[in-house]
Every structure is written in structure tokens, then in C-alpha cells.
C-alpha positions in Angstrom: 128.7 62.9 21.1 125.1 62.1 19.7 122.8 59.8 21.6 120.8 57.2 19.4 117.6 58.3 17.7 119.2 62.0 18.4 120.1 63.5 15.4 123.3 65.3 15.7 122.6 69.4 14.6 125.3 71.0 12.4 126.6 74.0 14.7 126.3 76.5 11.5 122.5 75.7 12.3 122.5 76.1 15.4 124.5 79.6 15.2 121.6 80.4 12.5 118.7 79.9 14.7 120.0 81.6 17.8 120.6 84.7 15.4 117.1 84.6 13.9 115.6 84.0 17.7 117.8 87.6 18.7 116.4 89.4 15.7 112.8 88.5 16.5 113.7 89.2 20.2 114.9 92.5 19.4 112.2 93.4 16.9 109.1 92.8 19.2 110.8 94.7 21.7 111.8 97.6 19.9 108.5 97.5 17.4 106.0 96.7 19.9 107.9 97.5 23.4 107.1 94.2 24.3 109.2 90.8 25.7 109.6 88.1 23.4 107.2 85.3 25.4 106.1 82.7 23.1 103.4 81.7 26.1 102.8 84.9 27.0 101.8 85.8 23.4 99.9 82.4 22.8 97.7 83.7 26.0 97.2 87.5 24.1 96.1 85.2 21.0 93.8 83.1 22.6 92.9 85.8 25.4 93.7 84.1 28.2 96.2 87.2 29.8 95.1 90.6 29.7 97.6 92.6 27.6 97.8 95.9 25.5 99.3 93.9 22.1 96.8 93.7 19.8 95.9 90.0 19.3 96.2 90.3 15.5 99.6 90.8 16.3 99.9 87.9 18.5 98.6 85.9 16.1 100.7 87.0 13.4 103.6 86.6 15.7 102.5 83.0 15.9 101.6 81.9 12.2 105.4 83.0 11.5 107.0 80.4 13.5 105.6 77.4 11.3 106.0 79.9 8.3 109.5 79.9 9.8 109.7 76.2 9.7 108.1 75.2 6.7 110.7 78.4 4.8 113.7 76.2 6.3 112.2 73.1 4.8 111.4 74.8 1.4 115.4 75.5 1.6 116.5 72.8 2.4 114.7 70.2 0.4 113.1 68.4 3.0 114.1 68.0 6.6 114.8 64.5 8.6 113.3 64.1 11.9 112.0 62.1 14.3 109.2 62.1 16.4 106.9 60.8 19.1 103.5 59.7 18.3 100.4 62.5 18.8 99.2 61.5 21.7 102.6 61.7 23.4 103.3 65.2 21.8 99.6 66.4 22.9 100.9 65.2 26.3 103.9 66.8 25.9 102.8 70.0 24.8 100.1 70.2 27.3 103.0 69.5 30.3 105.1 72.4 28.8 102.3 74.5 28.5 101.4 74.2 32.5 105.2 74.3 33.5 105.1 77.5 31.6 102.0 78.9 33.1 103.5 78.0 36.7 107.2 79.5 35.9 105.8 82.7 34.8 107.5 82.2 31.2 108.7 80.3 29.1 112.8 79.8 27.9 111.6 82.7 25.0 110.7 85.2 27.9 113.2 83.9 30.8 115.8 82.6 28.5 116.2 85.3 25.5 114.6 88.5 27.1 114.7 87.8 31.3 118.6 86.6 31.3 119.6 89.4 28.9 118.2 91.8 31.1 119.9 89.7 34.9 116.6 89.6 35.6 116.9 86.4 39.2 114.0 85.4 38.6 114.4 84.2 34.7 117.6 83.6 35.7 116.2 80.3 38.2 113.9 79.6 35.8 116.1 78.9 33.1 118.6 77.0 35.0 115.9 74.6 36.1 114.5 74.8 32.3 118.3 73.4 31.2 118.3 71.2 34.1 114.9 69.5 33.7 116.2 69.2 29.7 119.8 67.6 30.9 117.8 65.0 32.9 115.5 64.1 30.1 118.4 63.5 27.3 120.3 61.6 30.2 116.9 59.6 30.8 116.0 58.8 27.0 119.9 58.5 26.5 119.8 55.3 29.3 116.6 53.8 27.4 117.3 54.4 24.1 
């Protein structure tokens, strides 16, 4: 079932990007003995937490997600999506960012590396990180 304004994701896609997020998952922690935390590594870029990674590699880390992206729209030949104005994603992004720095994590960390590992803790956090995302699609879903 796909909501309106939703775009409905082939699962092939899907299947594709929860490969590549494994790899990269596996990677950083077998090359730099490190969790895959996309907040905890945008704190190392910026210096915000106090870590051994080199923030080079932080910042490499992070200049390959929109390489990522922009690779996937090279591909493809253009991508169709939707989205909010600026000031609601600078809202947004600011939100996640806090909810992040108050859970300890982010879904990367608690979701990809904490779960894999039974860690309780990211455990929690990621059930309230699906819940909190149920809510909002059943929100927009009713306004939409």
C-alpha cells in the first residue's frame, strides 16, 4: 500500500541499499575498529566528541554519502522525489540531530551496529526510532 505523495520503493532497491549500508558497516569496523554512527562521525568531523578516528576520515566517511547519492542518480538517469521546503528540512534535520544527541545514536549506530551486536540499549532506541517513524507516516498519511 503506498500513501499519497509517498512514492512507492521497488524492494530490489531497497534490498540494494541495506546491502551497501552492511558493507560500509562492516568496513569501518573491520578497517578502522570503529561503529558505523553517522552522528557520532559527523561530531569527529566537526569536533564536537572526542574520538581517536582521525577526522580526515570522518570527513571522508561523510562526502561519500552524497557521492553515494549523486552515483545512484548518475545510474539511473535522474531520480524523482519529493520534498519539503528548506526551512522545514533545516527544522527537520536540526530535530533529528538533537534526538540523536539525546539517544546516544543514531538508527546507523543503534540500528546497523547496536542491534547486531543485542546490545538493550540500541535495542530501545531503535524500537522507539521505528515507532516515532510509524506515527509520522500514519500522521502525514491522515493529512495527506
Amino acid at each position: 500500500m503506498s500513501l499519497p505523495g509517498f512514492p512507492q520503493a521497488a524492494p530490489i532497491e531497497g534490498l540494494a541499499g541495506g546491502v551497501l549500508i552492511g558493507i560500509a558497516a562492516a568496513v569501518m569496523l573491520l578497517g578502522a575498529g570503529r561503529i558505523v554512527g553517522v552522528s557520532g562521525i559527523v561530531g569527529r568531523a566537526f569536533r564536537i566528541n572526542a574520538s581517536d578516528l582521525p577526522m580526515p576520515s570522518a570527513w571522508l566517511f561523510l562526502a561519500g554519502m552524497p557521492a553515494g547519492a549523486a552515483a545512484i542518480y548518475w545510474i539511473k538517469g535522474g531520480l524523482e522525489a519529493e520534498f519539503a521546503s528548506i526551512p522545514m528540512m533545516i527544522a527537520a534535520g536540526l530535530l533529528v540531530g538533537l534526538g540523536a544527541r539525546m539517544g546516544s545514536g543514531c538508527t546507523s549506530g543503534h540500528g546497523v551496529c547496536g542491534v547486531s551486536r543485542l546490545s538493550q540499549r540500541s535495542i530501545v532506541a531503535t524500537a522507539t526510532f521505528i515507532a516515532a517513524g510509524i506515527a509520522t507516516v500514519a500522521v502525514l498519511g491522515m493529512i495527506a
